[in-house]
DOTORKE-970864 format. One record per residue: residue number from 0; z, y, x of N, C-alpha, C in turn. Coordinates in pm, 1 decimal, padded with zeros to 6 digits. Example, Ala and Ser with C-alpha at 12.3 -4.5 7.8 and 13.67 -1.06 7.14 Angstrom:
BEGIN
- 0, 00780.0, -00569.0, 01319.0, 00780.0, -00450.0, 01230.0, 00780.0, -00330.0, 01320.0
- 1, 00708.0, -00225.0, 01285.0, 00714.0, -00106.0, 01367.0, 00787.0, 00003.0, 01290.0
% end
This chain:
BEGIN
- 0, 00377.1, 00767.4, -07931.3, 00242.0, 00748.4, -07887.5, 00190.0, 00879.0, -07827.0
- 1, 00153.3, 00844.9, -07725.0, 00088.1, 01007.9, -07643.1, -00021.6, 01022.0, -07658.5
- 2, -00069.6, 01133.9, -07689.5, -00283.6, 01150.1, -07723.1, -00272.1, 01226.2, -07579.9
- 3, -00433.2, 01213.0, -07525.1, -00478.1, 01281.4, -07458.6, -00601.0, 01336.4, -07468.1
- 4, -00623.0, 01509.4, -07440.3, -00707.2, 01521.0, -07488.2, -00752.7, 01585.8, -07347.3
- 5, -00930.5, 01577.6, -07415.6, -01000.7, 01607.4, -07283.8, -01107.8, 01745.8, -07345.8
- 6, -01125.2, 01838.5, -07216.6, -01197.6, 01940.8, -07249.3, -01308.4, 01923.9, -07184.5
- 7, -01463.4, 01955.8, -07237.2, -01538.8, 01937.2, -07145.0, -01632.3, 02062.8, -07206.9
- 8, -01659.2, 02159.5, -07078.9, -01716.7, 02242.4, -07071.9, -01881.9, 02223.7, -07006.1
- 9, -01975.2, 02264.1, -07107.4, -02124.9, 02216.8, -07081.4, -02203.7, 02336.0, -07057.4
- 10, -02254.4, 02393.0, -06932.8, -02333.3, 02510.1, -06944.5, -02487.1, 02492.6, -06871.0
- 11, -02536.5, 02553.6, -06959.2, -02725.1, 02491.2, -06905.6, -02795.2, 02607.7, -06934.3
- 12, -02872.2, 02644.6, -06778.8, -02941.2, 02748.0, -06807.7, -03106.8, 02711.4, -06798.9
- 13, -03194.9, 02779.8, -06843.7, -03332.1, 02728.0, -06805.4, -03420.1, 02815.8, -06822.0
- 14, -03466.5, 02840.6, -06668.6, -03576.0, 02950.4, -06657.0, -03729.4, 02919.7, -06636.7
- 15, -03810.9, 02955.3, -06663.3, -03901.5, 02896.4, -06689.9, -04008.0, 03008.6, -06615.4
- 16, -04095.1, 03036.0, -06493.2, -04186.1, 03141.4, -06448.5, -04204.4, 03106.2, -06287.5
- 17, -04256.0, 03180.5, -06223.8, -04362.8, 03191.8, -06105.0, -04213.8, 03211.2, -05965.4
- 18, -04155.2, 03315.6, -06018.6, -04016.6, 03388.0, -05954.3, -03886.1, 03279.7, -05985.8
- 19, -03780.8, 03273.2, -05945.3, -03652.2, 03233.8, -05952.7, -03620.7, 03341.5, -06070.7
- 20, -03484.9, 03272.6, -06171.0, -03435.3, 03343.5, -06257.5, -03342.3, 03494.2, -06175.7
- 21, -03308.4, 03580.6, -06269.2, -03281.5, 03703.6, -06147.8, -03136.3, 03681.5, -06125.3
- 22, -03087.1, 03609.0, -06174.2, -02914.4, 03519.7, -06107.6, -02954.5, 03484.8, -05977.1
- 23, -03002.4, 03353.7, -06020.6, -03045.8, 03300.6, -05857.3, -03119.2, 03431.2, -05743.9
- 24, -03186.1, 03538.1, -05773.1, -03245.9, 03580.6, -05712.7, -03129.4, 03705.7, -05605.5
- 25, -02982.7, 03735.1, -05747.2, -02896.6, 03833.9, -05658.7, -02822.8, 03728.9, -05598.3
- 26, -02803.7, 03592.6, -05629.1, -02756.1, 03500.7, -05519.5, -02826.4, 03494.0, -05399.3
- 27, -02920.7, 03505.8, -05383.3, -03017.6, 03455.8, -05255.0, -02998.4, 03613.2, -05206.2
- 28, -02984.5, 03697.1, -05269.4, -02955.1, 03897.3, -05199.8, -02803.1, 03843.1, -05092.1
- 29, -02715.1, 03750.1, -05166.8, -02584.1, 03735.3, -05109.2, -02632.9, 03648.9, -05000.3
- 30, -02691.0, 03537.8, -04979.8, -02713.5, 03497.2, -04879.9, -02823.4, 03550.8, -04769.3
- 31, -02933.7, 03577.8, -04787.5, -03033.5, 03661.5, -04697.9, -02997.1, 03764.7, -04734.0
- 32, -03066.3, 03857.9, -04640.5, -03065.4, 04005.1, -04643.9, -03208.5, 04009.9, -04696.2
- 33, -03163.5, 04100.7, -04809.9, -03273.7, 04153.4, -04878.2, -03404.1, 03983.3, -04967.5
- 34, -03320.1, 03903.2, -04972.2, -03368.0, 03784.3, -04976.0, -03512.6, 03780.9, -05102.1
- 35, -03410.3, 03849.9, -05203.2, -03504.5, 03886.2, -05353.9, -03639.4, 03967.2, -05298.3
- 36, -03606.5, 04036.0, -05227.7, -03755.9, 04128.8, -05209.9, -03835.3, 04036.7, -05119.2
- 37, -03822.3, 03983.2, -05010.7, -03866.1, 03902.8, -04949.6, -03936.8, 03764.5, -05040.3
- 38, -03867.6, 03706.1, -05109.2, -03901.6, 03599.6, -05196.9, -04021.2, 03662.7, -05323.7
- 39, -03974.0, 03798.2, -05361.4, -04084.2, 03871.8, -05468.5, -04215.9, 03911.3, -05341.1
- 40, -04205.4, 03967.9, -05212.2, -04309.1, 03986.6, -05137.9, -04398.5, 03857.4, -05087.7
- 41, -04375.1, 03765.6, -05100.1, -04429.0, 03659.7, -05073.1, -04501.4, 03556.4, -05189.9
- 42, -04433.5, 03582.3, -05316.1, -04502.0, 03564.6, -05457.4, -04628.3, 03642.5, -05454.0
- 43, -04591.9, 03823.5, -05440.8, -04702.4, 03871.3, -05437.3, -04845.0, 03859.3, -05357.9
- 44, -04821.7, 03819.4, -05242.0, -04924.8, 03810.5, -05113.8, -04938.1, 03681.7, -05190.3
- 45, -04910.1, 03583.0, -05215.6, -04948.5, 03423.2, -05252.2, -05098.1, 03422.3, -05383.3
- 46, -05024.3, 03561.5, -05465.3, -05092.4, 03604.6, -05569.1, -05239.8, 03650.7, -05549.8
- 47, -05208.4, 03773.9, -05490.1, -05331.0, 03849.8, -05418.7, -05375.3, 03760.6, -05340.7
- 48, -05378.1, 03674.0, -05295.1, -05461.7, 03561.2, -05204.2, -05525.0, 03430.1, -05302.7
- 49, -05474.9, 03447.9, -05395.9, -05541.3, 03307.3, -05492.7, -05681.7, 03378.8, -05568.5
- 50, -05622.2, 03541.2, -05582.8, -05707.1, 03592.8, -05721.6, -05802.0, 03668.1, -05607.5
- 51, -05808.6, 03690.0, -05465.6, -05903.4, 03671.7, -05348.9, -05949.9, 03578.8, -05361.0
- 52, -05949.5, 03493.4, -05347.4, -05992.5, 03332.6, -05398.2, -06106.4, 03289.4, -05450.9
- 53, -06021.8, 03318.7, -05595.2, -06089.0, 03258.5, -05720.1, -06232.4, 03417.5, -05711.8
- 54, -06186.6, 03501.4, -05677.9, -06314.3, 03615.9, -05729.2, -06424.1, 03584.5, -05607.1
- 55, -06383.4, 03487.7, -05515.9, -06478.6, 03465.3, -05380.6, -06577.0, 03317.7, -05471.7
- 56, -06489.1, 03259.3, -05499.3, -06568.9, 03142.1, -05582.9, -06650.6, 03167.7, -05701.7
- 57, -06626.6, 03255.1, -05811.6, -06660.7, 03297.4, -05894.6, -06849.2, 03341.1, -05892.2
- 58, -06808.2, 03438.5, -05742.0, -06903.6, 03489.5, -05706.7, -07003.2, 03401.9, -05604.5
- 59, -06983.0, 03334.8, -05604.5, -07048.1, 03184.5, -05483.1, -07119.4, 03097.4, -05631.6
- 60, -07008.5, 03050.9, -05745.8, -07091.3, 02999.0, -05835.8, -07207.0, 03105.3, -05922.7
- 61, -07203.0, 03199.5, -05925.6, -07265.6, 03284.1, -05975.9, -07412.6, 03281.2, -05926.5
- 62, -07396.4, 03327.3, -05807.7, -07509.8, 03310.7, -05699.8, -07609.0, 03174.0, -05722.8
- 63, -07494.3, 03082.9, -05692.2, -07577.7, 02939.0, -05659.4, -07655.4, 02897.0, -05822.6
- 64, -07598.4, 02955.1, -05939.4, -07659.8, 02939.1, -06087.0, -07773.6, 03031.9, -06088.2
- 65, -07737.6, 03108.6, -06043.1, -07896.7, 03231.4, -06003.9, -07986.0, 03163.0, -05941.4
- 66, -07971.1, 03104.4, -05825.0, -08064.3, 03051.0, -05712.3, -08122.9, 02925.4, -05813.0
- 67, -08018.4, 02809.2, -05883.4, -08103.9, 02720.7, -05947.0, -08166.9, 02727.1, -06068.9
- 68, -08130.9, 02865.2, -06133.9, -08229.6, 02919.6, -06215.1, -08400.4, 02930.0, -06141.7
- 69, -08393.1, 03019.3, -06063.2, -08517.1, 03075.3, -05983.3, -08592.8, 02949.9, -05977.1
- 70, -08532.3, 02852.3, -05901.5, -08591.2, 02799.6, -05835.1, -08653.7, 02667.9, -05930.2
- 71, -08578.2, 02690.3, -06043.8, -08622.5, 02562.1, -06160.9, -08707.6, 02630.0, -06224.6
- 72, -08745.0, 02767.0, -06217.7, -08840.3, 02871.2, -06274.6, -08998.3, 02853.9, -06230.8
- 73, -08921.0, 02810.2, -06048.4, -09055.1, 02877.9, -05994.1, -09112.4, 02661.2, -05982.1
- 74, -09037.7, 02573.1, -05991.7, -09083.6, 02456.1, -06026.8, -09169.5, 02419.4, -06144.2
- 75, -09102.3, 02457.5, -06202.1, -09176.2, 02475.5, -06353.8, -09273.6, 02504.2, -06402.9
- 76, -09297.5, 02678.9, -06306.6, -09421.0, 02764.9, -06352.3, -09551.9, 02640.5, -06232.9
- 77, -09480.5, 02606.4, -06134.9, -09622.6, 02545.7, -05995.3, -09649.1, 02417.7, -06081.4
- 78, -09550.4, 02326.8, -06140.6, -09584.8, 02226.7, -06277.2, -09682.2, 02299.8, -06330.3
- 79, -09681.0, 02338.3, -06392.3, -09772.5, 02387.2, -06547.5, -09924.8, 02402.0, -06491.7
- 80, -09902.9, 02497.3, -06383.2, -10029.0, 02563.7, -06310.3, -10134.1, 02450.9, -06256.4
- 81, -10058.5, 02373.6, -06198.4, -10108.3, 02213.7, -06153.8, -10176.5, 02143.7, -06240.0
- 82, -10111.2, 02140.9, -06392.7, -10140.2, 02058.5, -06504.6, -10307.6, 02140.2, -06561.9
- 83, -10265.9, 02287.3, -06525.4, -10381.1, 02360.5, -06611.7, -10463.5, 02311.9, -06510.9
- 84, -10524.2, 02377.9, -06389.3, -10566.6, 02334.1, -06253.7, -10637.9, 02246.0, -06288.3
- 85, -10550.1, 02053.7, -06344.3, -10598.5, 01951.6, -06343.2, -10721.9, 01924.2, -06453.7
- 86, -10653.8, 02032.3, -06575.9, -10685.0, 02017.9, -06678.5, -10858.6, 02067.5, -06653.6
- 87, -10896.5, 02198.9, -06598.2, -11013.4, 02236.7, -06571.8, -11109.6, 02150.4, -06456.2
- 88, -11049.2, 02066.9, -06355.8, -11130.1, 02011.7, -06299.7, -11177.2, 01865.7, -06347.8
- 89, -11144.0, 01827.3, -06477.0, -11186.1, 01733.8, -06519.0, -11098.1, 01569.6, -06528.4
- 90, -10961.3, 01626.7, -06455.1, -10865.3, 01491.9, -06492.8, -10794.5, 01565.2, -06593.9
- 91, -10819.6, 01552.9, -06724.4, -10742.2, 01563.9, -06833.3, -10631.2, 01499.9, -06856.9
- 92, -10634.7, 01374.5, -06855.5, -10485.5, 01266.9, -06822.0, -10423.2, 01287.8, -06745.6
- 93, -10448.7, 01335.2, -06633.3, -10332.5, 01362.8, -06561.7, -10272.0, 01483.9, -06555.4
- 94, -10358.9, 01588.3, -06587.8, -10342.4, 01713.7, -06644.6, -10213.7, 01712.4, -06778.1
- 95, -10283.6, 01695.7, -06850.6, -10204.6, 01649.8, -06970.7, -10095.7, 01601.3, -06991.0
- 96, -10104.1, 01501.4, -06924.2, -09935.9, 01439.8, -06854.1, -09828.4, 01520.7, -06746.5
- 97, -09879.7, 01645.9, -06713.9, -09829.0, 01689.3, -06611.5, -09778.4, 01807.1, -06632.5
- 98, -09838.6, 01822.7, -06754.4, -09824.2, 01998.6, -06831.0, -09713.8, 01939.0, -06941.3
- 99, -09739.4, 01780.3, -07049.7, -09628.0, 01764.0, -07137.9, -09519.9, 01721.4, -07065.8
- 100, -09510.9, 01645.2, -06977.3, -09356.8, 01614.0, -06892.8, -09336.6, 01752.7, -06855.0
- 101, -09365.0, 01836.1, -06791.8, -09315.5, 01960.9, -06789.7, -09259.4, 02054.6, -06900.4
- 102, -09327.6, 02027.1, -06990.9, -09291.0, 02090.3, -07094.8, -09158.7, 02018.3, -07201.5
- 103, -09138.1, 01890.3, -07245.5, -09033.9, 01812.3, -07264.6, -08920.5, 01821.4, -07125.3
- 104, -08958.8, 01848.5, -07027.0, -08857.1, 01867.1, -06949.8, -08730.7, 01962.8, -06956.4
- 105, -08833.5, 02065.3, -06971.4, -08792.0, 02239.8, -07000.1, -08702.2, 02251.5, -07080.8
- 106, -08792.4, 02186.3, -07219.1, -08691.1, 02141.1, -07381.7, -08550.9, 02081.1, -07349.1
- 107, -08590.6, 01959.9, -07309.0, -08413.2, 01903.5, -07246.6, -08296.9, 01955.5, -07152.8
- 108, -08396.7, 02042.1, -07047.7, -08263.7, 02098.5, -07022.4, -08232.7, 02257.9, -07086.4
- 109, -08323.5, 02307.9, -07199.8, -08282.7, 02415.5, -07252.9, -08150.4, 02319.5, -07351.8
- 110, -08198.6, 02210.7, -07435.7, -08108.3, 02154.2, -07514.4, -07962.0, 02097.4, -07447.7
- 111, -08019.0, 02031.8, -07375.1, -07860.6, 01998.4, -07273.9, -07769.4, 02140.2, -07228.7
- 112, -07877.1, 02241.4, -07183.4, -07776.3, 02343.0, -07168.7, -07699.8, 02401.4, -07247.5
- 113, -07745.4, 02463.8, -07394.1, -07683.0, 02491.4, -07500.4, -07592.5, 02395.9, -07526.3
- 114, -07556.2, 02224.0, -07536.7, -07478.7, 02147.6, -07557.9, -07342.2, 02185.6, -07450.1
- 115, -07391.2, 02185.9, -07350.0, -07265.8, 02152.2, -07272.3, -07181.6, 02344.5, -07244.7
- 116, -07291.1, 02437.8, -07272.0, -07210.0, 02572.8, -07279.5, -07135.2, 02565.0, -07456.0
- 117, -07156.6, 02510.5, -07510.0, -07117.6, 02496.1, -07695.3, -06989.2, 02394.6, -07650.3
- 118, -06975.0, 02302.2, -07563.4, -06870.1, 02196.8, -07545.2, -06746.6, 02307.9, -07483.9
- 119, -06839.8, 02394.9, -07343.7, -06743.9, 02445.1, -07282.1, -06647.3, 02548.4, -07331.1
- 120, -06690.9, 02629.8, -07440.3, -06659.0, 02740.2, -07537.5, -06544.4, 02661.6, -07627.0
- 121, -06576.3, 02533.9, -07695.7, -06465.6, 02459.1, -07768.5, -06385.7, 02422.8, -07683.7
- 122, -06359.0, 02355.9, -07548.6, -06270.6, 02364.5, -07500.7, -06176.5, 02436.1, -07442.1
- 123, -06238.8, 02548.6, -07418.6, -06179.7, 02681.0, -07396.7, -06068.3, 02732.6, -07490.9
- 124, -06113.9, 02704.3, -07616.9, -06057.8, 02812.6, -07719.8, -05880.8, 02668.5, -07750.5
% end
């Protein structure tokens, strides 16, 4: 009775990052010239152009949270002033109504804001 036996050779590599593993990278030196530096110079510029980017956006949302601060400031304060205004010329009701919706307004989005910066912090972490 004849056995036959079989060999089987299994090799697995696994790199895991932004760059090619640095095997593949002196392979690609054998095929391009200078291939690795070229492939690392083009990671880098890809890099420096995202984190250009993101610090251009950063600073655009920054701004535009400034601007709708101000401007929910300066809504707010011409509310109130209106309500007082109303309040001295003798429409109290509408005065009144114009100064508490302003004022429950304020409340909700101070409360909504703390909620959703308290959400954003837990998801973060």
């Amino acid at each position: 009775m004849a056995t036959t036996s079989v060999k089987i050779n299994h090799h697995e590599e696994l790199h895991s990052g932004p760059l090619p593993a640095p095997q593949a990278l002196r392979e690609y030196n054998e095929i391009i010239p200078n291939g690795a530096e070229r492939i690392t110079t083009v990671f880098e510029n890809q890099s420096n152009h995202r984190l250009s980017l993101e610090t251009k956006v950063i600073g655009r949302q920054t701004f535009q949270s400034l601007l709708g601060q101000i401007f929910g400031f300066l809504i707010a304060l011409i509310c109130l002033i209106i309500g007082v205004y109303l309040i001295e010329k003798g429409h109290e009701v509408a005065g009144i109504t114009l100064f508490g919706i302003d004022i429950v307004g304020l409340a909700a989005i101070f409360v909504i804001g703390k909620k959703l910066q308290k959400d954003s912090l837990e998801e973060n972490k």
